[in-house]
C-alpha positions as CSV (number, residue, x, y, z in Angstrom):
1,X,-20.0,-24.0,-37.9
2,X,-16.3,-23.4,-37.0
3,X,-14.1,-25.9,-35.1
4,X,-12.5,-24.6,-31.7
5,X,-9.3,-24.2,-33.7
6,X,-10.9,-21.7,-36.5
7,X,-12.5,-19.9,-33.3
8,X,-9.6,-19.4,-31.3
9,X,-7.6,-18.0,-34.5
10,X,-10.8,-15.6,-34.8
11,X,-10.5,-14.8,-31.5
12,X,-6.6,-14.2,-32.3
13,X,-7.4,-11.6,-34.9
14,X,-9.8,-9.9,-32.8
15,X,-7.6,-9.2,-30.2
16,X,-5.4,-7.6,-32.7
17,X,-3.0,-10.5,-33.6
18,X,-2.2,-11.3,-37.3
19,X,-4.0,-14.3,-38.5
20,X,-0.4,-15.8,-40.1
21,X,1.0,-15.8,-36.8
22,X,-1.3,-18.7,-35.3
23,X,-2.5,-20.1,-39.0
24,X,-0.4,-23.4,-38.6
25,X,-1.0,-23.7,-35.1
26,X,-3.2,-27.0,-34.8
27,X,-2.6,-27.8,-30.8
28,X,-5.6,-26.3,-29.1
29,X,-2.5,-25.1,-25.8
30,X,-0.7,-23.7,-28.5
31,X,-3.4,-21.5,-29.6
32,X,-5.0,-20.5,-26.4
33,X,-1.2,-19.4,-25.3
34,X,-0.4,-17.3,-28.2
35,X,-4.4,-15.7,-27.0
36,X,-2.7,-15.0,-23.7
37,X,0.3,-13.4,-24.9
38,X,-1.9,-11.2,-27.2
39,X,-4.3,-10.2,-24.6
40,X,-1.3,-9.5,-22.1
41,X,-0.2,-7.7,-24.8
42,X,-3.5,-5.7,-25.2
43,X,-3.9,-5.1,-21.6
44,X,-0.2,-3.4,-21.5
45,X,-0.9,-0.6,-24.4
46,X,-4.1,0.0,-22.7
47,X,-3.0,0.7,-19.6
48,X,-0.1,2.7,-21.0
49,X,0.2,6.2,-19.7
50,X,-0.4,8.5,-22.2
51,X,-0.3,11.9,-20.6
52,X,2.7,13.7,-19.0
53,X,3.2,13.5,-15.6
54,X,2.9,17.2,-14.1
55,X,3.7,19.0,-11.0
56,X,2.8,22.6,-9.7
57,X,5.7,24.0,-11.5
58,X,3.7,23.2,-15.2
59,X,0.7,25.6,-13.7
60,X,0.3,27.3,-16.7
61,X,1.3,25.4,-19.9
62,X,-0.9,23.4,-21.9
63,X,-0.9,20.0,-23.5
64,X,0.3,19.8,-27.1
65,X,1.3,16.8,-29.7
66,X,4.7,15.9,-30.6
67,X,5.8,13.0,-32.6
68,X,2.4,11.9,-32.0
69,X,2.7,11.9,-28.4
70,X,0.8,14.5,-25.8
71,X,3.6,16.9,-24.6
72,X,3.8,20.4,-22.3
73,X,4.5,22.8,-23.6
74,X,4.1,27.1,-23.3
75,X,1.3,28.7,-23.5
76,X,1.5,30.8,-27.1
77,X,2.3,34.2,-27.2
């Protein structure tokens, strides 16, 4: 059975954050605001905007990736 300190690291790690980063935390606050800055964290990228923003004048193009990124772009000839 884990302690609440092993548990909040887990819980850490599962919300993407790298186990070394809260491994010598031992103050129970410490941990469960290094959770909140993660999770805040989480919450931003996945409300991050991924698509273009587009307008009546992009009637007509299609969505390509650039960089790894969606794009507009021109229909191919």
């Amino acid at each position: 059975m884990d302690t609440t300190i092993v548990a909040l690291r887990n819980l850490y790690v599962a919300l993407g954050g790298a186990a070394e980063d809260v491994a010598n935390l031992v103050i129970i606050p410490d941990l469960i605001n290094a959770i909140a800055t993660q999770a805040a964290e989480v919450t931003a990228a996945a409300t991050t905007k991924e698509l273009p923003s587009v307008t009546t004048t992009d009637n007509d193009k299609v969505l390509t990736v650039v960089s790894g990124k969606w794009a507009k772009a021109d229909l191919p000839s």
